[in-house]
N, C-alpha and C positions, 0 to 999 in steps of 0.2 A: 695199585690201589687195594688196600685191605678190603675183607671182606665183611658183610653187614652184622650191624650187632644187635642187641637183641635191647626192647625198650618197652620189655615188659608185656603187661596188660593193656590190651587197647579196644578202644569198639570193634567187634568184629562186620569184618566185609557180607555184605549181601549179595553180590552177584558182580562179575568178570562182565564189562562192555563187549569185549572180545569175543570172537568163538574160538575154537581147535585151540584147546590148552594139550593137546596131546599130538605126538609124532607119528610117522607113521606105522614105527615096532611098537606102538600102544606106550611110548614111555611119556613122561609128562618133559614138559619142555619149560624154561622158565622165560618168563620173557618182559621187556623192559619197555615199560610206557610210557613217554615222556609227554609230560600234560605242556597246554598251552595256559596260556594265563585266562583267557575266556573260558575255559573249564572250572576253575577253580571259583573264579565269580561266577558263574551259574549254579555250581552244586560245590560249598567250601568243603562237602565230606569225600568229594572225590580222589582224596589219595588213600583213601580207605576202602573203596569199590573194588579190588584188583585180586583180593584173596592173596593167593601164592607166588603173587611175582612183583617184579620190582615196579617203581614208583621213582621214575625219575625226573626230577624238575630244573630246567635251565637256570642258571643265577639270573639270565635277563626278566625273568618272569617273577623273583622275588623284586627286581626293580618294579617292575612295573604293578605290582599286588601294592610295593611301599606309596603309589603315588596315589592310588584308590583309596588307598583306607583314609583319607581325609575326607572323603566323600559320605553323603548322611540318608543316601539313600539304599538300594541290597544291595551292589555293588562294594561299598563301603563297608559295611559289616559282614560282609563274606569275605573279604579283603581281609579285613581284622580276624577274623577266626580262624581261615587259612593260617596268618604270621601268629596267631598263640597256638596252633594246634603243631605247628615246625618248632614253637620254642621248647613246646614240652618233649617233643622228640630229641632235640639238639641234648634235652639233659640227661637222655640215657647212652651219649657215644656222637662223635664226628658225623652231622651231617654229609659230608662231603663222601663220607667213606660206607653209609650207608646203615639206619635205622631198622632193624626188625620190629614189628610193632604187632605179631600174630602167630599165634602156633603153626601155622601154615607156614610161615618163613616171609610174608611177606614185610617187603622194607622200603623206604623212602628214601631216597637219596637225591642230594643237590649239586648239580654238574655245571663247571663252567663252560663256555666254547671257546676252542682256542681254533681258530681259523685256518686249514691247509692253503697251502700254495696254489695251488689246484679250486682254490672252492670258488666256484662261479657268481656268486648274490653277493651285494653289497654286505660286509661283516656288519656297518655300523647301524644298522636297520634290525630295530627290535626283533619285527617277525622271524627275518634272516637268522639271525643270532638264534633264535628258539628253534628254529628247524635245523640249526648245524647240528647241535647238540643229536639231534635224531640222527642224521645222516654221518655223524662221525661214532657212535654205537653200532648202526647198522655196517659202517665199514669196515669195522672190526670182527665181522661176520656173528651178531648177537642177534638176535631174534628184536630189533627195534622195533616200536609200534607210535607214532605219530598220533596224539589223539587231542584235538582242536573241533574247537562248531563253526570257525572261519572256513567258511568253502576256498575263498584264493590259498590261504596257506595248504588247507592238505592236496589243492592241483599243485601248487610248487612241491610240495615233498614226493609227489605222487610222478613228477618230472624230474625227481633226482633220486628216483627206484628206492626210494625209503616208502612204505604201509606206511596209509593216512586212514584214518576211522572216525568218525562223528562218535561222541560220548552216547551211550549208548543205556547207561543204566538209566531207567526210570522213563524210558519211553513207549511209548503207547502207541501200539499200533491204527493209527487213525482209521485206514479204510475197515476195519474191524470193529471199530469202536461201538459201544454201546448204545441202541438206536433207542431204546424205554419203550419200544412196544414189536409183537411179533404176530404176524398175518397168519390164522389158519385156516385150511377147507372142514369143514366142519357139516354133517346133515341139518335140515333144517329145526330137528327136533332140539336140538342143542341148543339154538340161538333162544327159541320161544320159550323152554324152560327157565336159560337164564333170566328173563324179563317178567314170566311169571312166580317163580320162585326167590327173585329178587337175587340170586345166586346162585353160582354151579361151583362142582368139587373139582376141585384141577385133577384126578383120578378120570375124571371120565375126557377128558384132554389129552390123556397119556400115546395114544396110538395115531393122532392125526398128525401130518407132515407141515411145517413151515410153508406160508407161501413167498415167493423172490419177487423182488417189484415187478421182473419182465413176466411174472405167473407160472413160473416153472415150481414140481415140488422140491423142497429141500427135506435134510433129516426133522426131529421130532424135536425141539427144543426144550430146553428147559428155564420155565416161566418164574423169573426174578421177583422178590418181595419190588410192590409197587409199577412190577410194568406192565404193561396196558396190550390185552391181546384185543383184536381186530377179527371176529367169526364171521368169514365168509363162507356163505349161503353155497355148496357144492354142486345144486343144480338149479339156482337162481342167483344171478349175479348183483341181483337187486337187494337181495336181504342180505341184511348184516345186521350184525351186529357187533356193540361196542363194552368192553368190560377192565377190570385193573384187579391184578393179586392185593389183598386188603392184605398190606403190610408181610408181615412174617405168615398168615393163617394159611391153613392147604384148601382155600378156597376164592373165586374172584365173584366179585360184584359188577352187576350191571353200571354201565358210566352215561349219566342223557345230556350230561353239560348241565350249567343255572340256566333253569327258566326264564328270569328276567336277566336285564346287561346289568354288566358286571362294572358301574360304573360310567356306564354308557357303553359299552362295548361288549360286542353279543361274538360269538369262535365261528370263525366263517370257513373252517376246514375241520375232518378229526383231529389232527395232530394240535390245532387251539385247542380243539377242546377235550383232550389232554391236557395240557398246558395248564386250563384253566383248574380244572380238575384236582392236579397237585395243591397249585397258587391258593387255591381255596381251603384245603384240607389241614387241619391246626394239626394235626399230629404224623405229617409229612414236613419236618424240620428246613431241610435244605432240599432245595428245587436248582436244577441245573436246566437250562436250555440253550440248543446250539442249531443255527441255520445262518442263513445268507441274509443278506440286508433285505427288508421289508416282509420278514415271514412273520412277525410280530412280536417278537420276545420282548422288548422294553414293554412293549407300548402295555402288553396282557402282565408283564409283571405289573406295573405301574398303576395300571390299573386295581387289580388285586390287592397291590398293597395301600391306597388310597381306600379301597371297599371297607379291608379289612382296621384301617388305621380309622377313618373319618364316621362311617358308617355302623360298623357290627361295634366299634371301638375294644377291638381285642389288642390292641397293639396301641401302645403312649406315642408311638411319631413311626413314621414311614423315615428311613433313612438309605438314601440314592448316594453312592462311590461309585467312582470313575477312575482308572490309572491317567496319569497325566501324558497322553502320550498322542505328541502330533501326526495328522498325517501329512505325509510331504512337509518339506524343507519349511523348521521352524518361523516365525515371525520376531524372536527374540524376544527381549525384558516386554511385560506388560504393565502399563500403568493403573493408579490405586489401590485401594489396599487389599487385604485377602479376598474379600465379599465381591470386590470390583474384577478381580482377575481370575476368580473360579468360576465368577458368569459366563466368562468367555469357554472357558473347557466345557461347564454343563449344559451351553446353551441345547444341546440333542432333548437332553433330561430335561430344560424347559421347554422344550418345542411340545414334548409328546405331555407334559401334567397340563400347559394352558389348555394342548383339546382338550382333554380329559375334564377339565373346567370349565370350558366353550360350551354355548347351547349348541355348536355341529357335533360336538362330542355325546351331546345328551345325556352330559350326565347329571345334572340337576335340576331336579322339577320343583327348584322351592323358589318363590318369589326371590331377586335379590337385585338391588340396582347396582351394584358392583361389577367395574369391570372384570374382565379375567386379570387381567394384569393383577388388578388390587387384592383381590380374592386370593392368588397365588402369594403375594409379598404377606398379607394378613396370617394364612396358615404359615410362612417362613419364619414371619416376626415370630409368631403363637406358637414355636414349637414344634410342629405337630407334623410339617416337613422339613428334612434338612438332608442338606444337598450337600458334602464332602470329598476331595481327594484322597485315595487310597491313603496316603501317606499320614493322614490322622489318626484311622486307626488304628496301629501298633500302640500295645500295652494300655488299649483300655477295653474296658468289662462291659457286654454292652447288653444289659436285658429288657427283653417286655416291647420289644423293635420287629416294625418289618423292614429287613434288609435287602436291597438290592446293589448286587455288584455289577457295572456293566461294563462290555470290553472286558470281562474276564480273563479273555486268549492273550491278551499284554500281558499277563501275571505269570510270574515262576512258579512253579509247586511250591514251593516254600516260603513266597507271598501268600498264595490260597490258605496253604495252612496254615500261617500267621493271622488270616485276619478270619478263615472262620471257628478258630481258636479263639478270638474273640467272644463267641457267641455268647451271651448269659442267658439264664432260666426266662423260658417264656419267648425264647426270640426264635423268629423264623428268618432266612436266609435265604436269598434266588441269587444265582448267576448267571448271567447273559455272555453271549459273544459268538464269534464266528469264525471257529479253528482255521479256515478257509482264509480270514485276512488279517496277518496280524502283525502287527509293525516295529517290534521288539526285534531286533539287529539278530538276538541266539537265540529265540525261540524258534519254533515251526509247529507244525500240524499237531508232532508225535510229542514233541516236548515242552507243551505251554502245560498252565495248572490247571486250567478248567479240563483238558483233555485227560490229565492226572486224576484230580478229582472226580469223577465220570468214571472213570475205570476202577479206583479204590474205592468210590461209595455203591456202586453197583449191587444189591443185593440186603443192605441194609434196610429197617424197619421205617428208620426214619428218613431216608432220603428216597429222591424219583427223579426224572432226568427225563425230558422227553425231546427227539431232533426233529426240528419242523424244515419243511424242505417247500415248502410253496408259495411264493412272494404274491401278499394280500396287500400290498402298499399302495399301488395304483396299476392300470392295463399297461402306462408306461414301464413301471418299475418292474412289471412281471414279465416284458419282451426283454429291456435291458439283461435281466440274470439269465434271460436265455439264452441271446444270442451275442449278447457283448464278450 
């Protein structure tokens, strides 16, 4: 087999999934990746992640990219962009014999399986087929590397002594992740300044230690545009106090929540009112919230954006997306037309606006004989709610909206970034979900987009992100996430 040729100029690689690119006499080692086809529909730039070493792809997994790209949802157009980004490779030299495509040396190459005598797994079984390819490089003593988000296939590669690795670029260490606010011990002069002076200098924060949930000190942190520090009282455990970094300034502001509900609904922990606190603020853009089922993220975006849509009227419509994505084993085709068959996926997003519309929700003290039901369909007719599946918005311009995304944790980074590229002037954006459940076959903890998103927006003027961890839904709901 000749050796890789060279095809030019190409995006360059950002980061090796892989660790130990080097040997043990310190020389660099090259070595050979052979992607599954579920890599390639997750992230279609992954033959490009690898830097200095090779990129090698089973022919069974061009079959199987060819069968996707009919498909019209990211699978499909990641499908299609994989097979043009191989076409424009094939025109600087033989596929088969291997593509350079980086000053680094790194190249692409596509391998068929030709099955030994000896090979154990069924040949005519896709999966099969894609792990020979790994397990006949590695038996040629080449440094193979197996790298699939199918947990069965890398135990079978992992059972036939070929390295198996989860794709590894663009993951986000979850237990890490960014919580939007951090606990100090603080004297009491501190807290009482901030409230009288309506602000304190993050300078004089500089020397106090982090507190850990179990109350242990940790080091001295460093206080992000937007995240919300928590001043506990060092020798009263009773005072606190509550504050947020005002955007980019070297200084934080007192936080007491809205005085009256927010639509009917008043933060029944700090971490709402956090929550609310961004939700309300025009010039905190995109809001991210992440917790367990009944900590309140819909229900406080939802709210919010009704305040700010129906009430302050800064926002022309409240606009609620949902990924379509069932739990447990489908129901199949659903009958009537669009409006008839999105009811059934938003019914969550109708559950939580009718309180919100209900006199239990309280949130309106104006005379009105209308049911909620009617009240709800009236604002849907009017505009001024609308209720969509992901899937609509690609490649439209959306301004002068408050957006909520919810089940965010379904979405790939490149779903997120698709739809909050959407954004237009004047629009604000919330994402809800719970990294902890999330029903996407390749996603997990580390590699959904809301967890993506949260890690890249970190730090910015306009975004805030806060994790709620205490289920207010009912005494039921709050035993269930205990001890279920």
């Amino acid at each position: 087999m000749g050796g890789p040729r060279s095809a030019g100029r190409s995006p360059s690689a950002t980061a090796s999934p892989a660790s130990g690119r080097h040997s043990e006499e310190g020389q660099q080692v090259r070595k050979h990746f052979v992607l599954d086809t579920n890599v390639l529909l997750h992230n279609p730039n992954a033959i490009f992640k690898f830097d200095e070493h090779e990129v090698v792809i089973p022919l069974m997994v061009i079959e199987e990219l060819d069968r996707f790209k009919k498909n019209n949802d990211e699978t499909g157009r990641n499908a299609r962009q994989v097979i043009r980004a191989l076409d424009r490779l094939r025109e600087a030299g033989p596929l088969h014999e291997g593509v350079v495509w980086n000053e680094q040396g790194g190249s692409v190459r596509i391998m068929r399986f030709d099955p030994a005598p000896s090979w154990e797994l069924e040949a005519d079984k896709a999966d099969n087929s894609i792990i020979g390819v790994a397990h006949a490089l590695h038996a040629r003593g080449l440094r193979a590397i197996f790298i699939s988000k199918d947990i069965n296939a890398r135990v079978k590669c992992d059972a036939l002594g070929v390295p198996a690795e989860d794709f590894e670029a663009g993951r986000i260490e979850s237990d890490w992740l960014h919580p939007g606010y951090v606990t100090l011990a603080v004297p009491p002069d501190l807290i009482d300044d901030l409230y009288d002076e309506r602000q304190l200098p993050l300078s004089r924060l500089e020397s106090f230690p982090s507190v850990a949930p179990d109350g242990t000190a940790q080091a001295t942190t460093t206080i992000l545009a937007n995240q919300f520090v928590v001043l506990a009282d060092s020798t009263d455990s009773s005072h606190t106090g509550l504050a947020r970094r005002l955007a980019d300034t070297s200084h934080l502001i007192p936080v007491t929540g809205p005085r009256k509900p927010v639509f009917g609904v008043l933060a029944r922990n700090v971490q709402q009112t956090m929550a609310l606190d961004l939700l309300l603020d025009d010039e905190v853009k995109v809001v991210s919230l992440i917790g367990p089922a009944g900590t309140g993220k819909t229900l406080l975006a939802i709210a919010a954006g009704l305040q700010k849509t129906l009430r302050e009227e800064r926002f022309d419509k409240l606009l609620v997306a949902r990924p379509i994505m069932p739990l447990g084993r489908d129901i199949g085709y659903l009958p009537g037309d669009k409006d008839e068959k999105l009811s059934l996926w938003m019914q969550p997003i109708f559950d939580n606006i009718t309180y919100l519309l209900s006199t239990r929700g309280g949130s309106s003290s104006e005379p009105d004989s209308k049911s909620t039901e009617q009240r709800l369909d009236q604002l849907i007719a009017g505009g001024k709610v609308v209720l969509e599946p992901i899937t609509y918005i690609r490649g439209r311009s959306i301004p002068h909206q408050f957006i909520i995304v919810d089940e965010a944790q379904n979405l790939s980074p490149h779903e997120v970034k698709t739809i909050v590229s959407r954004v237009g002037e004047g629009t604000k954006i919330v994402l809800c979900g719970d990294i902890g459940q999330i029903d996407s076959p390749y996603l997990d903890a580390a590699s959904n987009g809301l967890a993506h998103l949260i890690e890249r927006m970190k730090g910015q003027r306009i975004a805030g992100h806060v994790t709620l961890s205490k289920t207010e839904r009912s005494e039921l709901a709050s035993l269930a996430a205990e001890i279920l």
